[in-house]
N, C-alpha and C positions, 0 to 999 in steps of 0.2 A: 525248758525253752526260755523261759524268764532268766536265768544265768547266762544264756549265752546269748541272750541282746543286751543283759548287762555290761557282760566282758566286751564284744564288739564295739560299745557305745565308747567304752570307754578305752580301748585299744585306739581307735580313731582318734579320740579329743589328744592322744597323746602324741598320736603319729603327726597331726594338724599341726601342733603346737612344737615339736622340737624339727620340722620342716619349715617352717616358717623362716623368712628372712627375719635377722635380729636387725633392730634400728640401730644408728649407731648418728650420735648427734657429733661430735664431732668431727666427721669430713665432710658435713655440711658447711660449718662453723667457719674452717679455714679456708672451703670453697666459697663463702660470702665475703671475706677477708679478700681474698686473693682477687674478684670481683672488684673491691672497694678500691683496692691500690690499682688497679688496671685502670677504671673509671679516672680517679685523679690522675693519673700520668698522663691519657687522654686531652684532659683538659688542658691541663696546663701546655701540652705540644699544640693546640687550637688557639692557647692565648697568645704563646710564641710567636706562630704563624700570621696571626692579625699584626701583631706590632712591628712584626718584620716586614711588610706588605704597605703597613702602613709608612714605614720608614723611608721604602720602595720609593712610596708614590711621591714623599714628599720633597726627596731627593731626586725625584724625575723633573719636578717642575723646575722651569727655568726662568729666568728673572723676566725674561722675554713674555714667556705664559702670564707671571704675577702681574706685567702692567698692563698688558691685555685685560686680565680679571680686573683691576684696577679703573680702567676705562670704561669697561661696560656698567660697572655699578654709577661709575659718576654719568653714564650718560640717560640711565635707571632714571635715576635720582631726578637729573633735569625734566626728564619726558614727566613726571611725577608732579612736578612743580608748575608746569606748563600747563597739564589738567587742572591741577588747582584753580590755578589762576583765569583759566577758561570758565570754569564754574563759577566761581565770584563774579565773574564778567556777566552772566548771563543771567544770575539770581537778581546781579544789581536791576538789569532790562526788567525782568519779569518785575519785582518791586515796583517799578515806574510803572509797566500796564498794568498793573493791580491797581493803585493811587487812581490810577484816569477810569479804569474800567470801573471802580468803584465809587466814583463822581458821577459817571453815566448812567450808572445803571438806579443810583438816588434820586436823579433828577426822572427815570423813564418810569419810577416808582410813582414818585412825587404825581407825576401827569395823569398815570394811572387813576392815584386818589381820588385825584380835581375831576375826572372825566368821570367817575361814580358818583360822586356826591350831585355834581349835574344833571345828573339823569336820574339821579333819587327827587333831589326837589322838583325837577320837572312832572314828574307823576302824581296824580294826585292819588288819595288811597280810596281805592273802593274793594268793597269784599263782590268774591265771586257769587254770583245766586242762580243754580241751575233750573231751569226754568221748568222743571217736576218738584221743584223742592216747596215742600206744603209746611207751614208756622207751627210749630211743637204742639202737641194735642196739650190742649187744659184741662186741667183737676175738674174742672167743671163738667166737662163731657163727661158723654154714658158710652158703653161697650155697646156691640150690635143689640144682645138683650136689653139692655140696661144697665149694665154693672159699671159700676164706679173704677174710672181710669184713674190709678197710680204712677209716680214714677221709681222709677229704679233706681240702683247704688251708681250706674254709670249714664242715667239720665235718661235711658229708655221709657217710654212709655208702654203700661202693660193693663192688663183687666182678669181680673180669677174666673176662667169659665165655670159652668157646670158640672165639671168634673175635678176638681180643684185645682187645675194645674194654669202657669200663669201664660198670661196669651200677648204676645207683643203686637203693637202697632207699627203699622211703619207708617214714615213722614212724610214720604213718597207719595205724591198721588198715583192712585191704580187706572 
């Protein structure tokens, strides 16, 4: 049994291998060639063809057509010049309201000033005082027990209960 899957294994790899299409690089070779020369002859009838085209056109025009084309640039040109010179016209105005606007508007400053500084010295300074507002507790005061009033890092007034924890006063009258 062993001999005759040998022989078969090997009757096949033979039968595969001499059916086999053989490569053959060569009529590749000169069909890429032959490819190559097509492509440039190609081109070169597409370059023809422009220059011929081009020659076409340029012999179509008539001298009639070139001063026509000749006329519309020069009148380009003018229309070009014309804006120009509208816009310098118009920068020059605006310059002039800028100078007066910027006179006006110095002097409506200026009035502004004058009109604050008046009504500043007209007032005299008083501090507001809300009428619950009670004079900062003194060092000297005692807590409801007794305990000795402190003030704090931000000026509160405080007193350490019986429990150790600290007890604010307020300035408030209750």
């Amino acid at each position: 049994m062993k001999k005759s899957a040998v022989w078969l294994t090997l009757l096949l790899g033979v039968l595969v291998a001499f059916t086999a299409p053989a490569q053959d690089t060569k009529p590749k070779k000169e069909k890429a060639k032959k490819e190559k020369a097509d492509a440039k002859a190609d081109k070169k009838a597409a370059k023809e063809d422009k220059k011929e085209a081009k020659a076409d056109k340029k012999a179509a025009k008539t001298d009639a057509e070139k001063e026509a084309a000749k006329a519309d640039k020069a009148a380009a040109k003018a229309d070009k010049k014309a804006a120009k010179d509208n816009k310098k016209e118009a920068a020059d105005k605006a310059d002039k309201n800028d100078a007066e606007s910027a006179v006006t508007k110095a002097d409506k400053k200026a009035a502004k000033a004058e009109k604050k500084t008046d009504k500043v010295a007209s007032k005299p300074e008083t501090k507001a005082t809300p009428a619950d507002y009670k004079a900062p507790v003194d060092r000297s005061m005692k807590g409801p027990n007794g305990e000795q009033v402190m003030t704090g890092p931000r000026g509160g007034k405080y007193y350490i209960n019986k429990n150790g924890n600290k007890t604010y006063l307020s300035s408030l009258k209750d």
